[in-house]
mmCIF file as gemmi writes it, N, C-alpha and C atoms, coordinates in Angstrom:
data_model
loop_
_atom_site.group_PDB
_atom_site.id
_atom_site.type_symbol
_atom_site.label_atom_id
_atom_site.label_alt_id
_atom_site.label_comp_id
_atom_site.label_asym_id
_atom_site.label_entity_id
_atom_site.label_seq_id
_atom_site.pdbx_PDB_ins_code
_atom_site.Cartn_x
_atom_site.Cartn_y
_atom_site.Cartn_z
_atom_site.occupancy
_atom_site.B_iso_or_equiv
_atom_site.pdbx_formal_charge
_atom_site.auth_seq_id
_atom_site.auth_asym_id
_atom_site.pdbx_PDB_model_num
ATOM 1 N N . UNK Axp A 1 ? 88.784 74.398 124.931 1 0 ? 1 A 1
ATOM 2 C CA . UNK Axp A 1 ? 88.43 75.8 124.829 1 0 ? 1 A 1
ATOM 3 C C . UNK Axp A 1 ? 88.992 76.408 123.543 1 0 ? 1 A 1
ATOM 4 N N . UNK Axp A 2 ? 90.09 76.143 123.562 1 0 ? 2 A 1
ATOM 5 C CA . UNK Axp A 2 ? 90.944 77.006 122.065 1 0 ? 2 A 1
ATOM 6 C C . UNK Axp A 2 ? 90.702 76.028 120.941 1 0 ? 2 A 1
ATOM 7 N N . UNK Axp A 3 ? 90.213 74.965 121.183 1 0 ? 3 A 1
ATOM 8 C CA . UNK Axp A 3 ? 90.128 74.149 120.01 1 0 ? 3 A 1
ATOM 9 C C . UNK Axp A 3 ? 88.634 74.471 119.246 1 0 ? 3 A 1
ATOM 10 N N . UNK Axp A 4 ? 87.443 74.858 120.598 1 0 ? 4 A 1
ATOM 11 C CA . UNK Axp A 4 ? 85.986 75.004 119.99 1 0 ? 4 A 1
ATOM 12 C C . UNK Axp A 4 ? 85.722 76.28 118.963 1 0 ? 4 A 1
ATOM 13 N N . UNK Axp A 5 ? 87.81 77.474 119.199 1 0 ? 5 A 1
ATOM 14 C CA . UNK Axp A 5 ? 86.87 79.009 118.978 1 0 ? 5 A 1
ATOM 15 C C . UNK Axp A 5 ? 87.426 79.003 117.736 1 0 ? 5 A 1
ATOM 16 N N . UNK Axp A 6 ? 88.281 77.916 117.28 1 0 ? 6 A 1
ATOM 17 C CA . UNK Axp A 6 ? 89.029 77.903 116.057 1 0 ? 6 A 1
ATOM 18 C C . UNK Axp A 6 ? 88.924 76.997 115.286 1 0 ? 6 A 1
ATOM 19 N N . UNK Axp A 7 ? 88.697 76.94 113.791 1 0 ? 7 A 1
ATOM 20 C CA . UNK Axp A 7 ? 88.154 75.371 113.065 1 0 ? 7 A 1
ATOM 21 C C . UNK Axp A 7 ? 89.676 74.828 112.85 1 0 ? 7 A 1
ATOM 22 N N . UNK Axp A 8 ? 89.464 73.613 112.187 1 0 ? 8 A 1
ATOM 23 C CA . UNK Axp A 8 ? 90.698 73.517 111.775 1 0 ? 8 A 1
ATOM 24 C C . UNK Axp A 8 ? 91.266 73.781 110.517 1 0 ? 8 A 1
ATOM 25 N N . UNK Axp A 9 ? 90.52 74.442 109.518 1 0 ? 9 A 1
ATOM 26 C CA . UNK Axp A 9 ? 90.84 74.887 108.906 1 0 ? 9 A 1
ATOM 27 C C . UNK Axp A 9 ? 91.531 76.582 109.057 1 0 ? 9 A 1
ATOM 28 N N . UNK Axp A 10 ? 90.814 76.768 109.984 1 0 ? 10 A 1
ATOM 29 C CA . UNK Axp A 10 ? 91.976 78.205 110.018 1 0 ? 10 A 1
ATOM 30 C C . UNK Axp A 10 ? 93.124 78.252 111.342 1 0 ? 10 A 1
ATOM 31 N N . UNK Axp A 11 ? 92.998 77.07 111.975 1 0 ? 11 A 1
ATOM 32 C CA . UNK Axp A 11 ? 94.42 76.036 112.545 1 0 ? 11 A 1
ATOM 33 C C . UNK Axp A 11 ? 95.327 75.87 111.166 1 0 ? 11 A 1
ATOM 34 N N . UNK Axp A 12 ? 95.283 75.227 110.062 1 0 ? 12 A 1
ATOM 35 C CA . UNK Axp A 12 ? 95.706 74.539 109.307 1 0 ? 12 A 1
ATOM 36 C C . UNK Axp A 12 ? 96.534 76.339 108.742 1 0 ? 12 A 1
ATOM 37 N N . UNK Axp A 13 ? 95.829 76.878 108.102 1 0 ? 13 A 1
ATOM 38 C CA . UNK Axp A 13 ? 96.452 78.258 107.572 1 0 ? 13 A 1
ATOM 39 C C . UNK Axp A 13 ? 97.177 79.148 108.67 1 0 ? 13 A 1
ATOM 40 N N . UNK Axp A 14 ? 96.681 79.033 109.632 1 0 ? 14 A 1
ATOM 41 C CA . UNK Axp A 14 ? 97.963 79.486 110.758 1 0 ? 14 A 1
ATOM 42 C C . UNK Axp A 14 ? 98.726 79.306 110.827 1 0 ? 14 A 1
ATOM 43 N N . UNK Axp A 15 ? 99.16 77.619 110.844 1 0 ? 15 A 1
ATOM 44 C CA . UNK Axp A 15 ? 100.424 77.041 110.953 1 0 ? 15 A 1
ATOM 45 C C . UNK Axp A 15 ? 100.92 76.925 109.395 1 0 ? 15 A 1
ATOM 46 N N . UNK Axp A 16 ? 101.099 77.236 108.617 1 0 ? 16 A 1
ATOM 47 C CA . UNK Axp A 16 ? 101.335 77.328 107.141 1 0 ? 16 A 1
ATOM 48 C C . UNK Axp A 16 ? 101.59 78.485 107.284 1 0 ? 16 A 1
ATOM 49 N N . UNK Axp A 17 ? 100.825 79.785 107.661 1 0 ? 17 A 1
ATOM 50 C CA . UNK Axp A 17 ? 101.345 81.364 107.985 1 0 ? 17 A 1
ATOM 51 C C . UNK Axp A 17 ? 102.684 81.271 108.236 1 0 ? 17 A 1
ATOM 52 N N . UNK Axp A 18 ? 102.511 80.443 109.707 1 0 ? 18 A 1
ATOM 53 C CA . UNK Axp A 18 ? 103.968 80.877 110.535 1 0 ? 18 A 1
ATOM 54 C C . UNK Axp A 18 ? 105.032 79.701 109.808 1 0 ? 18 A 1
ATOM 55 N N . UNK Axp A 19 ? 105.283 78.941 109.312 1 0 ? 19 A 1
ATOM 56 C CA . UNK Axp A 19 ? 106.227 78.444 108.898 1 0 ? 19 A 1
ATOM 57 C C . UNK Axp A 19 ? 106.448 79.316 107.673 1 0 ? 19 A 1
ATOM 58 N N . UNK Axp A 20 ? 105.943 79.909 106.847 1 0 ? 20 A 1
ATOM 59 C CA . UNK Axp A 20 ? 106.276 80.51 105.452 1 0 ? 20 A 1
ATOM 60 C C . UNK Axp A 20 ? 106.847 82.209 106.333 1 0 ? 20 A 1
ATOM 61 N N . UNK Axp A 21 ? 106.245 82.527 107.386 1 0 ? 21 A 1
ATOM 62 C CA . UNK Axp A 21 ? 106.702 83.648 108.238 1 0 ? 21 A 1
ATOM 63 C C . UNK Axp A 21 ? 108.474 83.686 108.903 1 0 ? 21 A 1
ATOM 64 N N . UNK Axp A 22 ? 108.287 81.893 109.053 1 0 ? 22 A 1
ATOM 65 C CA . UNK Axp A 22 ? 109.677 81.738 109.816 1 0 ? 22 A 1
ATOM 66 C C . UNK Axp A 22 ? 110.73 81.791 109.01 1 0 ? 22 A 1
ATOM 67 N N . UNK Axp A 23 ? 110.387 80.998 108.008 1 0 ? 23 A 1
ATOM 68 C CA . UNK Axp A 23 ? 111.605 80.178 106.807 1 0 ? 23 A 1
ATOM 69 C C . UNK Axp A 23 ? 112.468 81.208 106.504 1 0 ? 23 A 1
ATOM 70 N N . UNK Axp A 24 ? 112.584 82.27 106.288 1 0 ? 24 A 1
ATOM 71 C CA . UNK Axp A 24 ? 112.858 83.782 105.972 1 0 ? 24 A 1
ATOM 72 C C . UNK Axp A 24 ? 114.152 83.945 106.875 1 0 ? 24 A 1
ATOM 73 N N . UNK Axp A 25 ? 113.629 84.042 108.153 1 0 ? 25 A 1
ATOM 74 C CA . UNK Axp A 25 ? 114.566 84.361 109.103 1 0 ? 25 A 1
ATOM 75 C C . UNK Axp A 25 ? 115.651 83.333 109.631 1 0 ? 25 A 1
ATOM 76 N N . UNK Axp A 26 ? 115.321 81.791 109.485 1 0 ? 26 A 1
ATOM 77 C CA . UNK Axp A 26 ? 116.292 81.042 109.545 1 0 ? 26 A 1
ATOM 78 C C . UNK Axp A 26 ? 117.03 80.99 108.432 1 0 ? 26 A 1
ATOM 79 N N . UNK Axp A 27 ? 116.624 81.378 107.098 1 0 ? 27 A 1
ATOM 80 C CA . UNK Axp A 27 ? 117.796 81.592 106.175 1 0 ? 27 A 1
ATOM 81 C C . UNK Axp A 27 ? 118.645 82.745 106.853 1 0 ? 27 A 1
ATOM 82 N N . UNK Axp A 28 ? 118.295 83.257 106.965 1 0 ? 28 A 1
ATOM 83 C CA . UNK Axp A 28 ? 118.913 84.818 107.134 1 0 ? 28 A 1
ATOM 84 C C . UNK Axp A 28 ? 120.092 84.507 108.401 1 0 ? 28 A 1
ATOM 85 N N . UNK Axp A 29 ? 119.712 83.973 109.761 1 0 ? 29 A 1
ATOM 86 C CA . UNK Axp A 29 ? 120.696 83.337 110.505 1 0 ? 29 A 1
ATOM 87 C C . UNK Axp A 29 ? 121.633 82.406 110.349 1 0 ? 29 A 1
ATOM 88 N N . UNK Axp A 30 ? 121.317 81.474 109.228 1 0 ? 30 A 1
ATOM 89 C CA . UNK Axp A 30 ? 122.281 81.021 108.678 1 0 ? 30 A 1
ATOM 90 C C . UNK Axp A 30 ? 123.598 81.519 107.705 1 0 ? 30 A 1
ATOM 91 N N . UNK Axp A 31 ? 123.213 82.449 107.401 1 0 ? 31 A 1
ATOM 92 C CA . UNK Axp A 31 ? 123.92 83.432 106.294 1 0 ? 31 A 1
ATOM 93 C C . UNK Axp A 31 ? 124.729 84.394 107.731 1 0 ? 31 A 1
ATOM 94 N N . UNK Axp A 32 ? 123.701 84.52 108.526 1 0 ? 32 A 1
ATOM 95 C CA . UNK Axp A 32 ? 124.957 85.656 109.774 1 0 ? 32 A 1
ATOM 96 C C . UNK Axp A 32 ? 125.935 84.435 110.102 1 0 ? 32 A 1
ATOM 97 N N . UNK Axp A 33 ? 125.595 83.716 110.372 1 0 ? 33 A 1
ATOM 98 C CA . UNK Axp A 33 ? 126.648 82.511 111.167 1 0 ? 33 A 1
ATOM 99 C C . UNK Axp A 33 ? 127.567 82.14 110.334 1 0 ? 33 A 1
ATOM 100 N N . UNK Axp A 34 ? 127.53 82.557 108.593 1 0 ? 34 A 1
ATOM 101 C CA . UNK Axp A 34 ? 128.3 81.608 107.668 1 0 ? 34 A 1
ATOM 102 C C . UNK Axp A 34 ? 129.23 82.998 107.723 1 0 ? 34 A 1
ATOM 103 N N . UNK Axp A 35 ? 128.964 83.91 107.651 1 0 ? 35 A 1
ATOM 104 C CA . UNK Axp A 35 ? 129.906 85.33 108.133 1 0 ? 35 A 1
ATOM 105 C C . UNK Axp A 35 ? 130.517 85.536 109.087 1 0 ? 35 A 1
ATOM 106 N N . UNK Axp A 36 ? 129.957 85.024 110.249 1 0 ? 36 A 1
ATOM 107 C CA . UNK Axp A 36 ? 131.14 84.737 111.248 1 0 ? 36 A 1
ATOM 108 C C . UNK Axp A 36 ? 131.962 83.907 111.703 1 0 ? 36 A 1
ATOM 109 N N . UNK Axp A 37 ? 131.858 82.871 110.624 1 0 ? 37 A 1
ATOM 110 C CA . UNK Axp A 37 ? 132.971 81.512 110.516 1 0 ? 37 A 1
ATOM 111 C C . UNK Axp A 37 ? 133.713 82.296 109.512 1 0 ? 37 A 1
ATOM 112 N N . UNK Axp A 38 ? 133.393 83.024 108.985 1 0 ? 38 A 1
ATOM 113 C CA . UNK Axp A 38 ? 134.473 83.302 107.82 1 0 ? 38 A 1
ATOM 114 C C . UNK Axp A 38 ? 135.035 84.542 107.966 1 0 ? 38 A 1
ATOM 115 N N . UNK Axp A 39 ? 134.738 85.576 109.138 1 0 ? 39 A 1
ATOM 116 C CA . UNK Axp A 39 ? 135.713 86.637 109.799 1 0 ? 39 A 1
ATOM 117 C C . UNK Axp A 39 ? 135.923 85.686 111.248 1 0 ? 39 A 1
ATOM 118 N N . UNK Axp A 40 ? 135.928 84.794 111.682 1 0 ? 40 A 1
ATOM 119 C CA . UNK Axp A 40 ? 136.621 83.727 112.412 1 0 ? 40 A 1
ATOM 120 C C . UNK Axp A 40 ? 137.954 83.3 112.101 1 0 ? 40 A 1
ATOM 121 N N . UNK Axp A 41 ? 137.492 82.85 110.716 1 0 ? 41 A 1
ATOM 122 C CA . UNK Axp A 41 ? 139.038 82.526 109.99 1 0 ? 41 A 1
ATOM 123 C C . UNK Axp A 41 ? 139.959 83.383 109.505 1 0 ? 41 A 1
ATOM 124 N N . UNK Axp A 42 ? 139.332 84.243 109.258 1 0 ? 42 A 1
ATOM 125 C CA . UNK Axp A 42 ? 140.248 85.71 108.969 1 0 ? 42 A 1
ATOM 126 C C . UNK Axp A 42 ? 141.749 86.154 109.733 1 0 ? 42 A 1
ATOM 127 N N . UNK Axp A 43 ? 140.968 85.891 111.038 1 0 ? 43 A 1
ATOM 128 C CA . UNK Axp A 43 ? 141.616 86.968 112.478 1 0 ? 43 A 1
ATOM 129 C C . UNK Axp A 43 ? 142.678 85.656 112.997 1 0 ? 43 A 1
């Protein structure tokens, strides 16, 4: 059903969307977590 309403070409740019959508925010959690190892060590 979801495969007939969608080609795979705009499968293919979806999933390219959401990884270039994601990449962003796992930097960004990595950078909170590297801040709280380092007011970790602080205290």
């Amino acid at each position: 059903m979801f495969h007939k309403e969608i080609s795979s070409t705009d499968m293919k740019v979806l999933t390219v969307a959401s990884v270039f959508l994601t990449l962003p925010f796992i930097f960004y959690a990595r950078d909170i977590a590297h801040s709280l190892r380092d007011i970790a060590e602080k205290r």
